[in-house]
C-alpha positions, 0 to 999 in steps of 0.5 A, spaced: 500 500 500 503 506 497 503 513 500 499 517 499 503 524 497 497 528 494 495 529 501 501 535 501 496 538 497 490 537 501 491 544 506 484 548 506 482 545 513 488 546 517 488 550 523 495 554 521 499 553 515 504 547 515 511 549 518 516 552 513 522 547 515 521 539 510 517 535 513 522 528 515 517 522 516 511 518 513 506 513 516 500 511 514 495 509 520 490 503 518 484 500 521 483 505 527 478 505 533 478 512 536 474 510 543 474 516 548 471 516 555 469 523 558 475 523 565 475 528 571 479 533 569 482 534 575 486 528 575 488 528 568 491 535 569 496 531 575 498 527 570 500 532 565 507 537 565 507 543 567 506 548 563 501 544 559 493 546 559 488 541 559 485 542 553 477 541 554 470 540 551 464 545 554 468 544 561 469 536 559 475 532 558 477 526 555 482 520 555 482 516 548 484 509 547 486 508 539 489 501 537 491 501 529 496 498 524 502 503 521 505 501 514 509 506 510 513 507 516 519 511 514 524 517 514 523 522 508 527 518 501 527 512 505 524 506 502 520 501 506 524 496 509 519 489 511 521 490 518 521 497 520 515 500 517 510 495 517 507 494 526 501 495 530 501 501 535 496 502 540 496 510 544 493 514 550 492 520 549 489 527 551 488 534 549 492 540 551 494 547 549 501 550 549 501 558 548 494 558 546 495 551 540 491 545 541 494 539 540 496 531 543 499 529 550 500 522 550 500 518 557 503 512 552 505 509 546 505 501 545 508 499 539 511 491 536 517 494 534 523 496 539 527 499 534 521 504 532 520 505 540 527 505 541 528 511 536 521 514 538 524 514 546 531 517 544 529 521 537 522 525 539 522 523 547 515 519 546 513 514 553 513 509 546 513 501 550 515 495 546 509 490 546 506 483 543 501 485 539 496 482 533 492 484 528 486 481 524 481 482 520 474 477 520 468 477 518 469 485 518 470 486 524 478 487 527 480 483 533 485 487 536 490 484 542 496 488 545 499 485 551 505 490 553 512 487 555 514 486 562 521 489 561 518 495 558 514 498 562 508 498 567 503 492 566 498 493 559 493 490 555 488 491 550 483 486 546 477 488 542 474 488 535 471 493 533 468 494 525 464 501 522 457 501 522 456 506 517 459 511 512 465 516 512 464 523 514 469 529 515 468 532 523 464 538 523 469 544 526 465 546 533 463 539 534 466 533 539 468 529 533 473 534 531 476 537 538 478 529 539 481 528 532 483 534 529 489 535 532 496 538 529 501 537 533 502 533 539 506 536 546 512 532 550 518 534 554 525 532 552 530 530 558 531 537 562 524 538 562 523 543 556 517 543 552 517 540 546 513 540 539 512 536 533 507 538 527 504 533 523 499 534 517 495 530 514 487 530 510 480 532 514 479 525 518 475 520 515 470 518 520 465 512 521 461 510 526 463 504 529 462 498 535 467 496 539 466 490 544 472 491 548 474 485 553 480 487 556 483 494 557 488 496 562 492 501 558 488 507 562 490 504 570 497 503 567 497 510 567 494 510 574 488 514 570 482 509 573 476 510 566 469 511 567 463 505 568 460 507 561 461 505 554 465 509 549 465 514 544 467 511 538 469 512 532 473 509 525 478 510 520 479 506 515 486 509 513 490 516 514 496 518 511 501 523 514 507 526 514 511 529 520 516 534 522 522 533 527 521 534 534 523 541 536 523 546 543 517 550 544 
């Protein structure tokens, strides 16, 4: 499956321009569930850097889960390589704004490649974990299973199967679909604590509703967030490309 570069071209939605400085990676995010659960903001903000403003909707805030499969992983003028750009990754993630601009936290980042985690860690001071991960697509439905590695980090799973049940759409500016989606940028701190940005870019997510039964997730505790007794709002994404920038202080 090639990467898509008419997707440079695609601009019109974006919330600022795309930096000026070339972009340096590519990845394609296939087979995605969105499952967000509404957290008490007070407890998010303990658990984010300071400095950091928990970005919230209409007084809510929320975790996401988000489980899907990445190909085309790989540095700009490089070609694919079969065993660094094809795995499963499987984020925790909130919202936030620095200095007025809203963009992603995340509390962890599983994936079934150390050396992708390795260089992650290292290169864009990402909570990235090495884990035991599977993907299958049956009967329309995909059967996810995450199990991180006990040397990696703190005890996580998740298995779910989740498919779309109805056709794609854009997420309307203003609504709750597009504060959790439509995001730009993500947010982190390298390793004297100083705030760090990495842009990203890619086309208006295409989003389609979706069912989940999820039979094991303790991704949220292990980031010592306890989620909600309710269902989660989610949503599908059969395929995204996108390009992104290099790490740099804010």
């Amino acid at each position: 499956m090639s990467f898509n570069r008419d997707i440079l071209n695609i601009t019109a939605h974006r919330p600022w321009p795309m930096p000026s400085s070339p972009w340096v990676m590519t990845q394609t995010w296939n087979d995605l569930l969105f499952a967000h659960w509404p957290v008490d903001g007070a407890t998010l903000r303990e658990k984010i850097p300071r400095g950091f403003e928990l970005d919230q909707f209409h007084g809510q805030a929320w975790l996401g889960i988000v489980p899907f499969y990445m190909t085309n992983v790989s540095p700009r003028g490089v070609p694919n390589l079969p065993w660094m750009s094809e795995f499963a990754e499987l984020n925790v993630r909130t919202y936030v704004c620095v200095g007025g601009v809203p963009g992603v936290y995340f509390f962890s980042l599983d994936a079934a490649n150390s050396v992708a985690v390795g260089m992650a860690r290292t290169m864009f001071h990402l909570p990235y974990f090495s884990a035991e991960m599977s993907v299958e697509e049956r009967d329309g439905w995909i059967e996810y299973d995450s199990q991180r590695s006990a040397a990696s980090g703190p005890s996580a799973g998740f298995v779910a199967r989740y498919r779309p049940t109805g056709d794609a759409d854009e997420p309307v500016e203003g609504t709750l679909e597009y504060f959790l989606t439509e995001r730009y940028c993500l947010f982190t701190v390298d390793n004297s604590f100083h705030t760090c940005r990495v842009d990203i870019h890619h086309p208006p997510w295409p989003l389609q509703p979706a069912e989940a039964v999820i039979s094991e997730n303790t991704m949220a505790d292990a980031a010592g967030i306890r989620l909600p007794a309710v269902a989660p709002l989610v949503h599908f994404s059969k395929r995204q490309d996108m390009v992104g920038w290099m790490i740099r202080r804010v």
